[in-house]
C-alpha angles and dihedrals in degrees: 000000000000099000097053101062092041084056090049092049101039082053097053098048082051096047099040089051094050098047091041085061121074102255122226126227115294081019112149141173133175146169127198142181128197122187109193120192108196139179146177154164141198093000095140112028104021084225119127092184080068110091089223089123100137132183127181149178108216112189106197106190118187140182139185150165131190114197123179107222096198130339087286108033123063128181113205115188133182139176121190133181133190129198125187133197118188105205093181125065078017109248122173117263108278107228103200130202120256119238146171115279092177139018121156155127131237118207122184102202095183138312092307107022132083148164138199123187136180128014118349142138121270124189116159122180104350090315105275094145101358128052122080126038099186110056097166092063099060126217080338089106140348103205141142128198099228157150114222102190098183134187108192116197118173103285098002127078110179108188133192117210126193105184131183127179115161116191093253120050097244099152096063130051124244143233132220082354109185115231091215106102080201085067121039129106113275105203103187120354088240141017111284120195131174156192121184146163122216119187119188133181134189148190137139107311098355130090117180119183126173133179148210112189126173104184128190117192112180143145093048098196082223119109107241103246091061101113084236101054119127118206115217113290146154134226131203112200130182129188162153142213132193121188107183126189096217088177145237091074087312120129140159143202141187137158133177137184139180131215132202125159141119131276116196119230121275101277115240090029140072095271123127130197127288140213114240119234132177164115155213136189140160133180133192128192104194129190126190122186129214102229129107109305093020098247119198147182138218139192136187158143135213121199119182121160127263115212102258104225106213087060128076094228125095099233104170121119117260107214093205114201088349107093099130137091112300102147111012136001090203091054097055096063088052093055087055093096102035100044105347129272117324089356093151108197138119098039142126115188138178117199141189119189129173126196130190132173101216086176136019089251106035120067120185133203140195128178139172132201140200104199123201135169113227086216144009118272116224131180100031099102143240105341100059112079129190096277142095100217115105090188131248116299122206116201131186129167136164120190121201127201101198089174153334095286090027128071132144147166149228115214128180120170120180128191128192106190118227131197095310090075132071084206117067095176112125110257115209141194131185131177137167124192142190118203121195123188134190115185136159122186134184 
């Protein structure tokens, strides 16, 4: 396990110089160290005759620091490393590099006027098209490369964003790299570039948010004839979310986008190129109400566009920066086959979740899904069958806060498959993480 000690060390050395520094004001350091168990069965295939039962021990170590180099100018600096031991099948211990999760500096140009550039992380709205630039790592990092221009008025915050995450880290050096191509960290399958603008506007009980996004996504490190591969092409999304306090515990959200470009033809065959169509919503109605372990529901529904197979266009919703688990970590490992992990796309979705603090410190959730596919899928091979229905998906979760540093969880997701899988066998997915943070500010 090579790469998991060098980041320890690497992080208490960062950690040991900096403390023993007097901080400045805003000044801030931290370590932390996540150890995740996880387990699951009959995510891919639905089929519980296939030996694809997995368990496995993921040690996230991190370290950071934020210094303000003057009133106006702050540097901001991360390292991360992940290391991963399949149990079963029994797979020797990953070592993973260690990295920089974040590297960037803050500069302050006057009252209204900033500017944010390097890695950094980036979430607007709940993350339902920014929030992860490396799908393909998995909860590792969240990070975006990025410039955030930003103009703040009063009430108003307009933001332009430059991002660039190519599918290999190739800004950053890296630490304890493996030489084996076989082996390295794939952070996206393609190049993935973007403008944007991102407009947001707030007052008491009212959150208006609205976007401008122009996406590039080329180079995909598949070979072209894998039935997932995505030849260059470039989307366009508009869109708009409103979050709204109605009182009394009551509150609602929605949010839509729509989504036109253009993706060039499969290279090495007949296929021309395509327009790009498509579209996302959701929508939640919450209420929380003001009794003894303050209890809630919530209800609410997700479209986003499947790719209708009798039209030349490709209609099928692109998630942006948004591949991660927004809705399930049972369901991303299912959509590996049919669009690539946590490519969420083609679904409609109801859902019902309470919640409940039973404690001050426990906090305990339940949710229920209706899963449908907005189109059939073809072409993908023997586990997709003629029918809409994804199946119906179970979560509970309890999170614990022991204390200030500790914190864990509790996670079980069940799906039962419906009529869009060949396969109708439960799939099932259990974790259970500890969190410790250490943290001093100034």
């Amino acid at each position: 396990m090579p790469g998991f000690p060098l980041a320890l060390c690497l992080s208490a050395c960062f950690a040991t110089a900096l403390l023993a520094q007097e901080p400045a004001p805003g000044f801030e350091v931290g370590f932390q160290e996540r150890v995740r168990s996880e387990s699951w069965d009959n995510l891919i295939d639905h089929r519980a005759a296939a030996a694809d039962f997995r368990t496995q021990y993921r040690f996230r170590t991190r370290a950071w620091a934020v210094v303000p180099l003057d009133a106006n100018l702050t540097f901001a600096a991360g390292l991360v490393n992940e290391n991963r031991k399949v149990a079963r099948p029994d797979v020797a211990a990953n070592g993973r590099e260690v990295i920089f999760e974040t590297l960037y500096l803050d500069w302050r140009m006057d009252p209204s006027w900033s500017l944010r550039a390097g890695r950094q992380t980036l979430m607007r709205g709940d993350g339902f098209v920014l929030m992860d630039g490396g799908a393909l790592d998995g909860s590792r990092t969240g990070y975006v490369n990025a410039l955030d221009l930003a103009w703040t008025g009063g009430e108003a915050k307009v933001e332009l964003l430059a991002i660039s995450d190519p599918f290999r880290d190739k800004y950053l050096p890296r630490l304890n790299a493996t030489d084996n191509p076989k082996e390295r960290q794939l952070l996206n399958e393609r190049d993935e570039a973007a403008l944007a603008v991102y407009g947001t506007w707030r007052r008491e009980g009212h959150d208006l948010q609205a976007y401008a996004f122009h996406k590039t996504e080329r180079h995909d490190s598949r070979i072209p004839t894998d039935p997932l591969f995505v030849p260059d092409r470039r989307v366009e999304t508009l869109g708009a979310r409103l979050a709204e306090d109605l009182g009394r515990g009551l509150s609602a959200t929605g949010e839509f986008a729509v989504q036109s470009g253009r993706q060039q033809g499969r290279p090495g065959s007949s296929e021309s190129a395509s327009a790009i169509r498509a579209w996302g919503g959701q929508a939640r109605l919450t209420q929380v109400f003001q009794v003894a372990c303050e209890p809630s529901l919530s209800l609410g529904w997700v479209g986003l566009s499947g790719d209708d197979p009798t039209t030349p266009a490709k209609e099928g919703w692109d998630p942006l920066f948004s591949r991660w688990p927004k809705w399930s970590e049972l369901y991303v490992y299912s959509q590996v086959p049919e669009a690539g992990v946590a490519t969420w796309s083609n679904l409609r979705t109801w859902e019902a979740t309470v919640q409940a603090k039973p404690h001050a410190k426990v906090g305990l959730r339940a949710s229920l899904f209706w899963l449908r596919a907005v189109e059939p899928v073809t072409g993908k091979g023997p586990l997709f069958a003629s029918g809409l229905s994804r199946g119906r998906l179970a979560e509970l979760r309890a999170d614990v806060t022991f204390s200030g540093q500790w914190q864990g969880h509790v996670l079980y997701e069940r799906l039962d498959p419906g009529t869009f899988y060949t396969g109708r066998d439960a799939g099932r997915f259990f974790r259970v993480e500890a969190i410790y943070t250490l943290r001093r500010r100034r």
